[in-house]
C-alpha positions in Angstrom: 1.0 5.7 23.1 3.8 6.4 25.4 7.7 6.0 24.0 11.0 6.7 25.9 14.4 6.1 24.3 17.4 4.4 25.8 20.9 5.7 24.9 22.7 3.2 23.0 26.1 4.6 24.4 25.2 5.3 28.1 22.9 5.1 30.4 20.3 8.4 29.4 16.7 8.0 28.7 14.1 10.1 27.5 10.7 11.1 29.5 7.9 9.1 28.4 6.3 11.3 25.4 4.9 11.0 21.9 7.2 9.0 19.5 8.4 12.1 17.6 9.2 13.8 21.0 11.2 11.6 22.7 12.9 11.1 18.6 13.8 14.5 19.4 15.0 14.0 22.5 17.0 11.1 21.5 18.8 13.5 18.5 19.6 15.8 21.1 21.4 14.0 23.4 23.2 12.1 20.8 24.8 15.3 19.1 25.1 17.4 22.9 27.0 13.9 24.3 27.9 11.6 21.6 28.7 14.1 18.4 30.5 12.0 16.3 27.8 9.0 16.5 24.9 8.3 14.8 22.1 7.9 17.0 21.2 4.7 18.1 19.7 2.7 21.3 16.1 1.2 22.0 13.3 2.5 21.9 10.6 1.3 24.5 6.9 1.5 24.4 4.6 1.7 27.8 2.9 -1.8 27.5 1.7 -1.4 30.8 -1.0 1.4 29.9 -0.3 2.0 26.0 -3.2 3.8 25.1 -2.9 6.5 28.0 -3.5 9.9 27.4 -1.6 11.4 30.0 -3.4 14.0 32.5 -5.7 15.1 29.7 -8.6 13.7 31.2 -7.9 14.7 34.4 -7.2 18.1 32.9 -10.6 18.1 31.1 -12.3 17.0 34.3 -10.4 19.8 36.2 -11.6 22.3 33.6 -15.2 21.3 33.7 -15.6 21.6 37.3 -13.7 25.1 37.5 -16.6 25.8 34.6 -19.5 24.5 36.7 -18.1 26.3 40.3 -18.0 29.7 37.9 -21.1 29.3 36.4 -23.4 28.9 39.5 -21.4 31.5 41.1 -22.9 33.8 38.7 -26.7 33.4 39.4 
């Protein structure tokens, strides 16, 4: 799934990443802009595709037809 946090102090969100990621994120901004708060805000999941992977299939596909132009070039 697909998370992105929401500042609970202004208006900065996280990419769309893995939960722990954008968690990170999140911490980040909080102690680089906010220091003296304790993190805080929404967190939001994408509910419009929320099992996407991303461009790893596309990668994957990418990858397998590099493989297959390589391999008959070698014949």
């Amino acid at each position: 799934m697909a998370y992105r946090y929401r500042c609970g102090e202004c208006g900065f969100t996280t990419r769309w990443t893995t939960e722990s990621e954008a968690e990170d994120l999140a911490v980040a901004h909080y102690s680089d802009r906010h220091p003296r708060l304790v993190p805080g805000g929404s967190v939001e999941i994408n509910r419009k595709n929320p099992n996407s992977l991303g461009c790893v299939p596309l990668f994957g596909l990418a990858c397998l037809v590099l493989f297959l132009i390589i391999a008959s070039c070698q014949r």
